[in-house]
Residue, then its C-alpha position, 0 to 999 in steps of 0.5 A: x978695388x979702384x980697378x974693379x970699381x973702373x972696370x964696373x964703370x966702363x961695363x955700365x957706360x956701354x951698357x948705356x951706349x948699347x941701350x942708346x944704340x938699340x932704341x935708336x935703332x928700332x924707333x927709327x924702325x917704328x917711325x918708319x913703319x907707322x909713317x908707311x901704315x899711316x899713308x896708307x889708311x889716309x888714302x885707303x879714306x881719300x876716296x869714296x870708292x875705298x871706303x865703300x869696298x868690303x876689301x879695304x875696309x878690312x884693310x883699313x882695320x888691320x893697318x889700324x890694328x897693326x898701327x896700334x900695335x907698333x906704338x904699344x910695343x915701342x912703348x914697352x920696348x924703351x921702358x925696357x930698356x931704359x928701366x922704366x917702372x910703370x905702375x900695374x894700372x898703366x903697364x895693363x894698359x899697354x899690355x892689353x892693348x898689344x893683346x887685343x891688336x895682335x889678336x885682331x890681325x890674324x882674324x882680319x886676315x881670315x875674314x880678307x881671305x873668305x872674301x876673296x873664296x867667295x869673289x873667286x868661286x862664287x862670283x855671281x853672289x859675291x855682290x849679295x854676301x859681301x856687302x858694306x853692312x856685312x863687312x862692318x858686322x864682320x869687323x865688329x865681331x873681330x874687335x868684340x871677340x877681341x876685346x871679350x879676350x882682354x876683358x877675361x884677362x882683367x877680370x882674372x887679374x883682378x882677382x890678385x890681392x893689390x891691396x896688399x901691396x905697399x904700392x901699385x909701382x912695379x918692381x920690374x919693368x912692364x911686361x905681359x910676363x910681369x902683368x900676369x901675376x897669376x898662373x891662368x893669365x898665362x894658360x888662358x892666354x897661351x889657349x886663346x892664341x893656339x886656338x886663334x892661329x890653328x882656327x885661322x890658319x884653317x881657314x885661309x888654308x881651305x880658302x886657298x885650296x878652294x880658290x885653287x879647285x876653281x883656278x883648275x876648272x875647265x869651264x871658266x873662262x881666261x879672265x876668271x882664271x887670271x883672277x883665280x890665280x892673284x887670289x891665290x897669290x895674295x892667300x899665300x902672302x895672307x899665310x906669310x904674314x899670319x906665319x910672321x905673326x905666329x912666331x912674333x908670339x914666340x918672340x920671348x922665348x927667343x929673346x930667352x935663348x938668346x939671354x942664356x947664350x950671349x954676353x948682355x952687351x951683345x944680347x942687346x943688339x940681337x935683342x933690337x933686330x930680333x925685335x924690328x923683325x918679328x914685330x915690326x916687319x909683320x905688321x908693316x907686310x899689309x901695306x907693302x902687300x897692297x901698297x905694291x900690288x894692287x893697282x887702285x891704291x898704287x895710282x892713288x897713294x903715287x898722286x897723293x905723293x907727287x901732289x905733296x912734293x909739288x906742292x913743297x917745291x911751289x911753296x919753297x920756291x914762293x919763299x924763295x921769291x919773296 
């Protein structure tokens, strides 16, 4: 008995030791993630010219979605694994919060793809259809159409009976699973997301085979084709990331797999780096995106950097002084 009890103990303490070593890993991840996002969209507001550009608007919202997306899900994950227990009211929340933001990606990316259709293959009305007030109404219908989603779901939630309940704490730790007490949560939202990725995958499909149709026109000229051809580089990319997207949906049926095969111990540490890269590595793909190739905000963001460490090294080397 003393032996089984011992043995029991040690299991537990790497248990522990291997949940610390997991959340360790992915906060610095998530740290790292939102420091970069968050660079990003003080520059993307820096200047005059950014936040009058219907382009990076639309990227200012989609780091803001994915920025919010990476804190909600960090916030699950280490309630997780620590067995944090919640109650219904603040693991709602959260989850509806995860909800809201992964959907809204996705219909970003569509409506950045159909801006860059329409500034390649009609380019003369470019000026006229994607307008500052255009983009803002586009912007608006994405977080309404969003959020009508998570709003649905509440509103069939609160059809289960929780006054029946002894309490509101939850007896597992939070988690879109144990928030959705009831079946249609689960088929509602399975419709809402197949819906959303095939309507968005066509679009950006058909925006790429749009922009490649008039890369191959004769009659344009060289500029327009070198422009015709970054178009379609960066749709590409747009179909990389909403890929990534698309699989991070599928992110607990892999952990589930994985649960079934695996001893818990190393379920943990596969668990921490399916996790940085399926919801993590996507959402951070906007800024490396634009962050490396557009030439406007890399001049930007590297000025804004060295000013910083300019002004570090003078503040240090005043101190040093004094």
């Amino acid at each position: 008995m003393l032996r089984q009890a011992l043995s029991q103990s040690n299991v537990t303490r790497l248990g522990l030791v291997e949940r610390v070593f997991s959340s360790s890993i992915t906060s610095v991840a998530c740290l790292v993630f939102l420091f970069i996002n968050t660079v990003m969209m003080l520059t993307l507001r820096w200047k005059r010219m950014f936040r009058e550009t219907s382009r990076y608007i639309l990227l200012f919202h989609l780091l803001l979605a994915d920025t919010l997306l990476i804190a909600s899900s960090q916030v699950l994950y280490l309630c997780y694994t620590y067995r944090i227990l919640l109650t219904y009211p603040q693991c709602g929340v959260l989850v509806m919060l995860t909800i809201m933001t992964n959907d809204i990606s996705p219909l970003v990316l569509v409506v950045m793809s159909l801006e860059r259709y329409v500034a390649v293959c009609h380019p003369l009305r470019h000026a006229a259809i994607i307008t500052v007030r255009n983009t803002g109404a586009a912007v608006l219908s994405v977080w309404i159409l969003s959020l009508l989603q998570v709003v649905t779901l509440v509103l069939v939630l609160l059809r289960f009976p929780f006054d029946q309940l002894e309490t509101l704490k939850m007896p597992e730790p939070c988690s879109s699973d144990r928030i959705f007490l009831l079946p249609v949560l689960h088929h509602l939202r399975t419709s809402f997301t197949a819906s959303l990725f095939t309507l968005a995958c066509l679009l950006i499909v058909c925006s790429y085979i749009g922009v490649v149709v008039a890369a191959r026109s004769a009659s344009r000229s060289q500029r327009d084709k070198e422009s015709a051809r970054k178009a379609q580089k960066t749709l590409l990319l747009h179909l990389l990331q909403l890929g990534l997207i698309l699989l991070s949906c599928n992110y607990s049926a892999v952990l589930g797999f994985f649960y079934s095969v695996f001893p818990i111990l190393i379920f943990l540490r596969i668990r921490a780096f399916l996790y940085v890269w399926f919801l993590f590595l996507p959402r951070c793909m906007a800024s490396l995106i634009y962050g490396l190739r557009d030439r406007s905000i890399r001049v930007v963001l590297t000025s804004n950097l060295c000013r910083v460490r300019l002004e570090k090294t003078f503040r240090s080397n005043g101190n040093q002084c004094f």
